[in-house]
C-alpha positions in Angstrom: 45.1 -199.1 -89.9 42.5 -201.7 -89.0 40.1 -201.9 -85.7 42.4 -204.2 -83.9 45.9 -202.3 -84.3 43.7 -199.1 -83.5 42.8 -200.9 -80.3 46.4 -202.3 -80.0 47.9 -198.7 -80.4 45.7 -197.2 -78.0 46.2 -200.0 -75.2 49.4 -198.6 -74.2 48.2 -195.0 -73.3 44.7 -196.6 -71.6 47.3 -198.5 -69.4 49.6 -195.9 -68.7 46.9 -193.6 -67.3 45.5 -196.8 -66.0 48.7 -197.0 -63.9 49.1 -193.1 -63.0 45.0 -193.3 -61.3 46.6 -196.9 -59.4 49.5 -194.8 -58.3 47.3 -192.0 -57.1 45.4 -194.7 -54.7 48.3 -195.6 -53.2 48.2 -192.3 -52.0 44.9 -191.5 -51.5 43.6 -194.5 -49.1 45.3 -193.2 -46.3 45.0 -189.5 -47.4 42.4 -189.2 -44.6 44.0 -191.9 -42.5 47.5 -190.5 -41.7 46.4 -187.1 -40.5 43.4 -188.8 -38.1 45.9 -191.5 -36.8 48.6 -188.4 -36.3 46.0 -186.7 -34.2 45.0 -190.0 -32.0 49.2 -190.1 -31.7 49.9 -187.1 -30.8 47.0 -185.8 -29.0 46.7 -181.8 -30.7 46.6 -180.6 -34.0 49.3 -178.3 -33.4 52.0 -181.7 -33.0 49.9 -182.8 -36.4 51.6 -179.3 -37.8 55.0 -179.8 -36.6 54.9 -183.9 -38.0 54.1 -182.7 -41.9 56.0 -179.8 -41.1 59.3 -182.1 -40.8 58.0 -184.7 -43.5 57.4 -181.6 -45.9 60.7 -180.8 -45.8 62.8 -183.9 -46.0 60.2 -184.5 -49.1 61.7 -181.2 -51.2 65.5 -182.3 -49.8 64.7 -185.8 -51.9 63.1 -183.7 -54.5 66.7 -181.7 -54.4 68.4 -185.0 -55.1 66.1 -186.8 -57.4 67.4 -185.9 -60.5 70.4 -187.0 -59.5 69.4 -190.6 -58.1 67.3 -191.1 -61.7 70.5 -190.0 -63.5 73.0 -192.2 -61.1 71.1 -195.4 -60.8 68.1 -194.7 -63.7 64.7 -195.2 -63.4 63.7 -198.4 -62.4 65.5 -199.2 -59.4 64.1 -195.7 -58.0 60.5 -196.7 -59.2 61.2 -200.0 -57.0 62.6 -197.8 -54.2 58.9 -196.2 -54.2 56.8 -199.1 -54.3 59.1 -200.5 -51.8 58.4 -197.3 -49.7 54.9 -197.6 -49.9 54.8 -201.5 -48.2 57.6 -199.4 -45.6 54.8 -197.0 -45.1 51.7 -198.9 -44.2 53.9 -201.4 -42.4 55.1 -198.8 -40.1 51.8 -196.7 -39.7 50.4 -200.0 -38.8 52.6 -200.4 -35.7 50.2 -197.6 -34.1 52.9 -195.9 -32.7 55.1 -192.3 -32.6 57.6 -193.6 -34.3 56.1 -196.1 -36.7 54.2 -192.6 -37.7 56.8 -190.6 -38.3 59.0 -193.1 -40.6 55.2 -194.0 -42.6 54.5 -191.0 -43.0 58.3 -189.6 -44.4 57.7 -193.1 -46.6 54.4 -192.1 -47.8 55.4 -188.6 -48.5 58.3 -190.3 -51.1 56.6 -192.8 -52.8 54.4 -190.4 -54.0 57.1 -188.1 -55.4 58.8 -190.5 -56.8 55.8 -191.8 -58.6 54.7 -188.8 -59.9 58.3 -187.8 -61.2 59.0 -191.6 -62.7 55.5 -191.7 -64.4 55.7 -188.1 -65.9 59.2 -189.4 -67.5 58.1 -192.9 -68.9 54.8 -191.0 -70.1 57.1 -189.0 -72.1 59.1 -191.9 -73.6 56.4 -193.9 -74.3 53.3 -191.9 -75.1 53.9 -190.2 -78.7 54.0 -186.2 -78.9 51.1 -186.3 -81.7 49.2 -188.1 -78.6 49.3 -186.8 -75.9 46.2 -184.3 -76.3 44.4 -188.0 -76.3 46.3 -189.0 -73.6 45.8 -186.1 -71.4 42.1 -186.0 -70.9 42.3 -190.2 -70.3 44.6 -189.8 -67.3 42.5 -186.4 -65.9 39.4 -188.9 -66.2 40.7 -191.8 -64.5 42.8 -189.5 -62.2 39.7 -188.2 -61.2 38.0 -190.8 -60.3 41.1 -192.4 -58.1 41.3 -188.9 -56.4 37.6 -189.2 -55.7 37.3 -193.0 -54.7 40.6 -193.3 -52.6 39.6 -190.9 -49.5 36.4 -192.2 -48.6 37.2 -196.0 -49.5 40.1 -195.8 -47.4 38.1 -193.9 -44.7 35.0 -196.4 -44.9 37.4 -199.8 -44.6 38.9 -197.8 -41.3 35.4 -197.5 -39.9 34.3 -200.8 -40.9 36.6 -203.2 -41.5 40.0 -202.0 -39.3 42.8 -199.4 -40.1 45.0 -202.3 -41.5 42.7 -202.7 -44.6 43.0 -199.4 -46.0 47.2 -199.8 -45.8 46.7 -203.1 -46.8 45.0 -201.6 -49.8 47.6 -198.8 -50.4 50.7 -201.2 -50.0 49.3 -203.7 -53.0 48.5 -200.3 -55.1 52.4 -199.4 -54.8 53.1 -203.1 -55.6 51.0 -203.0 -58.6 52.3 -199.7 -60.1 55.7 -201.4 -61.0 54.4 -204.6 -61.9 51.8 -203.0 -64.2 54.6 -201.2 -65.7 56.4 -204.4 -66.6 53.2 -205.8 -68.5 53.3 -202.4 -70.4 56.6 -201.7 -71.5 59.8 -203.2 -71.0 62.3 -202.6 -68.0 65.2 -201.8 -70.8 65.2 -197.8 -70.8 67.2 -195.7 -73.2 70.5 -193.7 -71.0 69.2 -190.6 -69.2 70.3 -187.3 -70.6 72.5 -185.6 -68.5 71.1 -182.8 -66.2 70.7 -179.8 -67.2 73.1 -177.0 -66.0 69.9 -176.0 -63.6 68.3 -172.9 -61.9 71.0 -170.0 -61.9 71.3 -166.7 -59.9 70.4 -164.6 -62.9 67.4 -166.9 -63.8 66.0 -166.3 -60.5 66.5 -162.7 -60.7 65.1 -162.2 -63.9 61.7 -164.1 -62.6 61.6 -161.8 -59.8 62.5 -158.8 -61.8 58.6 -159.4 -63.8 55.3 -158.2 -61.6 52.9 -160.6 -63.8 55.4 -163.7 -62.7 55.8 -162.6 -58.8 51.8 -162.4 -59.2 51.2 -166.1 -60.6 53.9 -167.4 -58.4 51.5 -166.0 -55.4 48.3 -167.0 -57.0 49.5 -170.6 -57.5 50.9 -171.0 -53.7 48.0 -169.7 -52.3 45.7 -172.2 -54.4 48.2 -175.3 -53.2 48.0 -174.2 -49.7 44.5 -174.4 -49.6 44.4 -178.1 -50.9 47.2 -178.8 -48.4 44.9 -177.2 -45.6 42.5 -179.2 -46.8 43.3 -182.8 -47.2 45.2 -182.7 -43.5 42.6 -180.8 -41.7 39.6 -181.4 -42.7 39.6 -185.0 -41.4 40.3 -183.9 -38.0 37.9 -181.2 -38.1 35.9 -184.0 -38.8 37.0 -186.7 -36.2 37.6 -183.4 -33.5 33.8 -182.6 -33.8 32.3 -186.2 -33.6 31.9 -187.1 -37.3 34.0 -189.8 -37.8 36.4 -190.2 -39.6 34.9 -191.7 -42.8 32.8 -188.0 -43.3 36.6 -186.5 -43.2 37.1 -189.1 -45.9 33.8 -188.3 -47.7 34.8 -184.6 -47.2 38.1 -184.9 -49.0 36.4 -187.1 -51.8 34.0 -185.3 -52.8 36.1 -182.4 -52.9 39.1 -184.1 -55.0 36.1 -185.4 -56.9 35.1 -181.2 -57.9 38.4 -180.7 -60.4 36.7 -182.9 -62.7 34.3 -179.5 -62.9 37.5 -178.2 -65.2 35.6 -178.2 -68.4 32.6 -177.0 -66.8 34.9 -173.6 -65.4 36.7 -173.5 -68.8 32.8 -172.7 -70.5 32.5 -170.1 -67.9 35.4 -168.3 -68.8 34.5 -168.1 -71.8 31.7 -165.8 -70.8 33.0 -164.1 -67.6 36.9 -163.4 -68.8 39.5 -165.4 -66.7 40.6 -162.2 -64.4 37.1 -162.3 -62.7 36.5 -165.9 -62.4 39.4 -166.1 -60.5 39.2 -163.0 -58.7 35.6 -164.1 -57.2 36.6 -167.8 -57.1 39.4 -166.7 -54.2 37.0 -164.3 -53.2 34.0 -166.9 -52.4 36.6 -169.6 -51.5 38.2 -167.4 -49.0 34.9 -166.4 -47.4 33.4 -169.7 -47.6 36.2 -171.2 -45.7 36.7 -168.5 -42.9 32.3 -169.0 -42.3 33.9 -173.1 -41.3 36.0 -171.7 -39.0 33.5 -169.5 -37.5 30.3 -171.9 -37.7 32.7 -174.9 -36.5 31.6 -174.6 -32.8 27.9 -173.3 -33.5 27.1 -176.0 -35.9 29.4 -178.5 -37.2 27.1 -179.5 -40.2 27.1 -176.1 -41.4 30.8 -175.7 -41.3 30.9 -178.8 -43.5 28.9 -177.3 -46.3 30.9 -174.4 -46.2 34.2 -176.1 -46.6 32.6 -178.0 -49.4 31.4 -175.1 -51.1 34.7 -173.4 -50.9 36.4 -176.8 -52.5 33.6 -176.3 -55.2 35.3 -172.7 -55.9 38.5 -173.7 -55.3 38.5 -176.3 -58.4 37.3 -173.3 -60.4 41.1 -171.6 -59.9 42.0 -175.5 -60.0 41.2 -175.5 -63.6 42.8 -172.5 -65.1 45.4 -171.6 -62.0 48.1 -171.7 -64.3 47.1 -169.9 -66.8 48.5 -166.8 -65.3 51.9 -168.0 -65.3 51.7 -169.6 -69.1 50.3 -165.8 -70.2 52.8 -164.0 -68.5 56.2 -166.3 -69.6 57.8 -165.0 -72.5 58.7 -168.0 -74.7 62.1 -168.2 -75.0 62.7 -168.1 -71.4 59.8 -170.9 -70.5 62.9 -173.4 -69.6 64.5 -171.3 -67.7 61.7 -169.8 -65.6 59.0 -172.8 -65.1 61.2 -174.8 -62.3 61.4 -171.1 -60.7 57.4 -171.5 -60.6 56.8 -174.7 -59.7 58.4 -174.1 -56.4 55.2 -173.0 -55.3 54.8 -176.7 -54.5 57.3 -177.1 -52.3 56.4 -174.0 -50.6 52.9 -174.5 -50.2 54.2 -177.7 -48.5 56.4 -176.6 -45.9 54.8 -173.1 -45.3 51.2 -173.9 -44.1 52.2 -176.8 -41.2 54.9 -174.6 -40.5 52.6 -171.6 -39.6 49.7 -173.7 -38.4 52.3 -175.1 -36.0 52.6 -171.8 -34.6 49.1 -170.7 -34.8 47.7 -173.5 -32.8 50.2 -173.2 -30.2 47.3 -170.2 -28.9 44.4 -170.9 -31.1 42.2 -173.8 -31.7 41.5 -175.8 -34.7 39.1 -173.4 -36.3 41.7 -170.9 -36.3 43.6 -173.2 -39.0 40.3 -172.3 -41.7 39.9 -168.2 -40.6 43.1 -168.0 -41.7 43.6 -170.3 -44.6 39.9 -167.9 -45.2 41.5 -164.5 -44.7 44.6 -165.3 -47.3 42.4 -166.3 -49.7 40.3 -163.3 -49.6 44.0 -161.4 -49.4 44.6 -163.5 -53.2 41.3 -162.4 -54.2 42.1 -158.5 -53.8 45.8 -159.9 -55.7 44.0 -160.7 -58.4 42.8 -157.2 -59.4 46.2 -156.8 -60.6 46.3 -159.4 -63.2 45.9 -157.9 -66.9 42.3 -157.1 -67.3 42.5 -158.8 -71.1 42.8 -162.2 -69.7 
């Protein structure tokens, strides 16, 4: 094969994970945004709580019915639904007010499921098996760098410029995604398979009938909680104690920015063993983030370092999180017991607003990080149960 078709072959997989990092934008502009605007809105960070609390959970009731939709009406017009729902979402969080909050942010919070499950499926049509170790590292690179760029841009044009730019900037990102995907590949898509016959009764009984899955189930929530505590409150730890809110944004960049570290915390594994990375990566996470909550009303710069250094150990569990899970599935039942695990998405969605609702009904905002800190340090002493040869 000459240069060129090289080039030519490649193109497609470049664009693809060209598309996925555009897609995360759309997300990640008004990742610090939404939560300081909900906070302005609604006055406490208890409210806050309750307003992802009820988005969280008409998110995982679309997620219920997704496969469906994609099955019933196929991919495109879904994918259009999404970008559509991303110009719904700035359009209303641009009105300033309660309600024009609530319906952005239940917009936001689809269009970015949508686009994660739409691209995962035309990334498996159109990127061949043989290459998607290539493609993998490509969209982790340029994923990266969206995850990294998106918070503080979007943060920076609110400062500066005026919190229309930043949704502005998201709503054209959703508008590109499709569009890009036109230039790519064609709309024409081969009939959906039909659903599978789904999670039964027995399946979940058999997951909870195994220790090492319960444990990885635990691990994996507690890690997604975290970065859920993380991307709504650290912003209006930030905007609460006089920062502003583009150091919220700077906060959550740099700290999306850290999971490039993976190959870095893969090395050490190597030389440490998995079972005690991970058991002092919750450990220095948990106590890292429980000193924010502590130092938050003695010095505010202080708390910030903390909460950064505890995002630096949190991309080490970040990196091989899984692993636990993927070591502890027996082969043949991998189908049947995967969508068991990956509802530790939905619940570390739903559960953290849910009890931080609660919490700050009493407690103020610190309270939010000595507790995210205190589970974490709970996971840590979790992980001394994990098979000592991993």
């Amino acid at each position: 094969m000459s240069g060129r078709q090289k080039s030519a072959a490649a193109s497609p997989e470049w664009g693809l994970a060209g598309v996925y990092a555009v897609s995360i934008m759309a997300r990640t502009t008004v990742m610090a945004l939404i939560p300081v605007m909900a906070y302005h809105i609604l006055g406490t960070a208890q409210h806050v709580s309750e307003l992802y609390f009820a988005a969280s959970l008409i998110g995982i009731a679309v997620s219920l019915c997704l496969p469906n939709l994609l099955l019933r009406l196929g991919r495109w017009p879904v994918f259009i639904s999404a970008a559509a729902g991303g110009i719904g979402s700035a359009a209303t969080l641009a009105s300033g007010t309660l309600p024009g909050l609530a319906a952005g942010l239940v917009l936001h919070v689809l269009m970015v499921l949508v686009f994660e499950n739409v691209m995962s499926l035309y990334v498996l049509q159109y990127v061949p098996r043989r290459s998607l170790s290539a493609f993998e590292p490509r969209r982790v690179l340029l994923a990266g760098v969206a995850y990294g760029l998106g918070p503080w841009l979007g943060a920076w044009l609110t400062e500066n410029v005026g919190a229309w730019s930043p949704l502005t900037l998201s709503a054209a990102c959703a508008i590109v995604v499709p569009l890009s995907i036109i230039l790519l590949k064609p709309i024409s898509e081969p009939r959906m398979p039909a659903p599978s016959k789904g999670v039964g009764h027995s399946d979940v009984r058999l997951f909870l009938s195994q220790p090492r899955l319960r444990l990885a189930w635990l691990l994996a929530t507690m890690r997604a909680s975290w970065w859920c505590m993380y991307i709504v409150y650290t912003p209006i730890l930030a905007v609460s104690q006089g920062l502003g809110a583009s150091v919220g944004g700077l906060m959550i960049s740099i700290g999306s920015a850290l999971l490039m570290l993976a190959p870095f915390w893969r090395r050490v594994v190597e030389m440490t063993g998995m079972r005690r990375l991970l058991l002092g990566a919750y450990a220095v996470s948990g106590v890292g983030t429980l000193a924010t909550g502590f130092l938050s009303e003695v010095s505010v710069w202080a708390s910030v370092a903390m909460l950064l250094f505890s995002a630096f150990a949190m991309s080490a569990i970040d990196a091989i999180g899984n692993v636990p899970f993927l070591r502890a599935v027996r082969p043949h039942q991998r189908m049947a017991l995967t969508p068991i695990y990956n509802t530790y998405r939905d619940v570390a969605q739903v559960a953290p607003a849910g009890l931080f609702a609660i919490l700050l009904m009493a407690l103020p905002l610190p309270s939010v990080f000595i507790m995210t800190g205190a589970l974490m340090v709970l996971a840590s002493g979790f992980c001394r149960y994990l098979p000592r040869r991993l």
